[in-house]
C-alpha positions as a printed NumPy array, in Angstrom:
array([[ -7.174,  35.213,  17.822],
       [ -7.271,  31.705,  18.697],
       [ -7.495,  28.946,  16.799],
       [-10.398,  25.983,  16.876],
       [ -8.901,  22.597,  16.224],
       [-10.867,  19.154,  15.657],
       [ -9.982,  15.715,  15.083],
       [-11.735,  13.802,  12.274],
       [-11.269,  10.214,  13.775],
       [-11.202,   7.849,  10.311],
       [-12.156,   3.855,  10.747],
       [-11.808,   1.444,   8.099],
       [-15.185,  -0.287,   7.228],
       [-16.243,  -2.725,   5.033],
       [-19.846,  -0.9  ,   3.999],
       [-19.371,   2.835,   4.354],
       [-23.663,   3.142,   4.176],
       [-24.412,   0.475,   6.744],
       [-21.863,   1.647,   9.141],
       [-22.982,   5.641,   8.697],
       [-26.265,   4.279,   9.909],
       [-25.639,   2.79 ,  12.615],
       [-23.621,   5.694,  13.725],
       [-26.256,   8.358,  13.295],
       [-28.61 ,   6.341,  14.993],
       [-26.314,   5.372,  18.082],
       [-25.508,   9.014,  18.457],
       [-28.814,  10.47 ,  17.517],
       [-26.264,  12.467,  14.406],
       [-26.634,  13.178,  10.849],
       [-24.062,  12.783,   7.798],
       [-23.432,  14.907,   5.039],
       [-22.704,  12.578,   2.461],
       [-25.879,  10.985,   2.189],
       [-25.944,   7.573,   0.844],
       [-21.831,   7.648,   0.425],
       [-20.64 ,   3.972,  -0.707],
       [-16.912,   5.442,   0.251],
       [-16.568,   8.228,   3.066],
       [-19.428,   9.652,   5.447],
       [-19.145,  12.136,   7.792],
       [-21.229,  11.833,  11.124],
       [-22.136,  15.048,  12.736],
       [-23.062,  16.199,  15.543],
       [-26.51 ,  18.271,  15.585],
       [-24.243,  21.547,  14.93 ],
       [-22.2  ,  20.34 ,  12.227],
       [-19.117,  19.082,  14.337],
       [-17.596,  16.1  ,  12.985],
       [-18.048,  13.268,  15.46 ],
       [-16.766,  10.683,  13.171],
       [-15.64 ,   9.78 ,   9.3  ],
       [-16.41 ,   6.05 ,   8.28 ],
       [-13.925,   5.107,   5.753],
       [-14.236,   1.827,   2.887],
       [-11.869,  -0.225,   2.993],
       [ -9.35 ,  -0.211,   0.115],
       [-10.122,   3.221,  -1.524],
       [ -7.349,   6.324,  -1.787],
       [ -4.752,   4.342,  -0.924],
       [ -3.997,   5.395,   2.395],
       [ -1.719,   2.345,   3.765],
       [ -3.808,   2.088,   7.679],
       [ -6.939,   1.794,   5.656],
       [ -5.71 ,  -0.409,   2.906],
       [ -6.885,  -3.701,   4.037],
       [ -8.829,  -5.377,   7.562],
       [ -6.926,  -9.002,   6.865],
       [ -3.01 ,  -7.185,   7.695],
       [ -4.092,  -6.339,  11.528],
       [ -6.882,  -7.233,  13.963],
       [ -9.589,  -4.642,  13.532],
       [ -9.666,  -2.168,  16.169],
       [ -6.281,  -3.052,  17.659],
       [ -5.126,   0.08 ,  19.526],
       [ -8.371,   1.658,  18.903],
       [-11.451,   3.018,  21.014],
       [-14.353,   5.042,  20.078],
       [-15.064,   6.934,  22.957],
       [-17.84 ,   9.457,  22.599],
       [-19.648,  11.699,  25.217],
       [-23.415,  12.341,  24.981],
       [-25.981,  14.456,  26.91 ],
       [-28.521,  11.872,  26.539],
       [-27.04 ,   8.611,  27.826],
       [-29.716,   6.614,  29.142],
       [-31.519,   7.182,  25.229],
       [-28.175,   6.341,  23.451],
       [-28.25 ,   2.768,  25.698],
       [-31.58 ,   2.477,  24.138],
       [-30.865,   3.026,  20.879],
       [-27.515,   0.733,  21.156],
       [-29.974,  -2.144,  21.943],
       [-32.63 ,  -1.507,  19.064],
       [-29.391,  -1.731,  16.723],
       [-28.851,  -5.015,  17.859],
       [-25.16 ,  -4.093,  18.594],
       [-22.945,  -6.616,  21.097],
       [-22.723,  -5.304,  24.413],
       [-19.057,  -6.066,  25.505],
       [-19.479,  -3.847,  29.107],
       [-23.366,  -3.142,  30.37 ],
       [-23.74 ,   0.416,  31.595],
       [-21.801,   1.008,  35.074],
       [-20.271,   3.889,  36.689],
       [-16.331,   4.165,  34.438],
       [-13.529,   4.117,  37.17 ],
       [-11.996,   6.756,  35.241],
       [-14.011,   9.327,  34.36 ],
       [-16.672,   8.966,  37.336],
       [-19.782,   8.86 ,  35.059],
       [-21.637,   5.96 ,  33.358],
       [-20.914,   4.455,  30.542],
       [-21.423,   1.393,  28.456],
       [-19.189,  -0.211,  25.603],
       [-20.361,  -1.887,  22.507],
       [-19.239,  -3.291,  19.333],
       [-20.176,  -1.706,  15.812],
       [-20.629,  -3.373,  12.577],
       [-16.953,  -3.887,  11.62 ],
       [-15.97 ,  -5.06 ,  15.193],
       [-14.739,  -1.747,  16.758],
       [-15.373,  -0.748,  20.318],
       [-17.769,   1.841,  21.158],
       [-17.927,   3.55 ,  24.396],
       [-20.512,   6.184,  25.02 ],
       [-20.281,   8.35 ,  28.598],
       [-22.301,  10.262,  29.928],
       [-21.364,  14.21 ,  30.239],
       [-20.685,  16.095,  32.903],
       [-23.473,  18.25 ,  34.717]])
């Protein structure tokens, strides 16, 4: 048999409910830890774990301790693929979120996509898939 491994990508944020929303609605996702003030999950529509939002401070893991002892986001992009890119630009705009590259063809991957910020100053990029 062969085995399924995932990544559970974990940012540091400084309201755990806010961000989770913002999320779900970017990504057109869920969460199963519905009105969490520490950890969400966000999930895709078949349960895959897209992304866990994290409060800063809690459990005592030393990256997440505190958003003062490095530049938030340093190192670090969010880079998700959706099937439904040209709704996920619209829904980045209704969320008000700060567009830091407008949709364009990616020189790397060959599709468009478009980067924005979320609440806590991480980038976002969202590409479209593949056929």
């Amino acid at each position: 048999g062969r085995s399924m491994k995932r990544t559970w990508p974990i940012v540091g944020v400084a309201d755990v409910t806010k961000s989770s929303a913002w999320y779900m609605k970017l990504l057109d996702a869920q969460n199963n830890h519905p009105g969490g003030t520490v950890f969400d999950q966000i999930l895709d529509q078949d349960g895959t774990v897209l992304l866990c939002v994290h409060r800063w401070g809690d459990h005592k893991h030393p990256s997440l301790s505190n958003p003062e002892a490095g530049s938030v986001g340093k190192g670090l992009l969010l880079w998700f693929v959706v099937e439904d890119f040209d709704a996920a630009w619209e829904r980045a705009q209704t969320l008000g979120a700060l567009v830091e590259e407008m949709p364009n063809t990616d020189n790397g991957t060959l599709m468009r996509a478009f980067t924005v910020r979320d609440p806590d100053g991480y980038y976002v990029a969202v590409n479209e898939t593949r056929g």
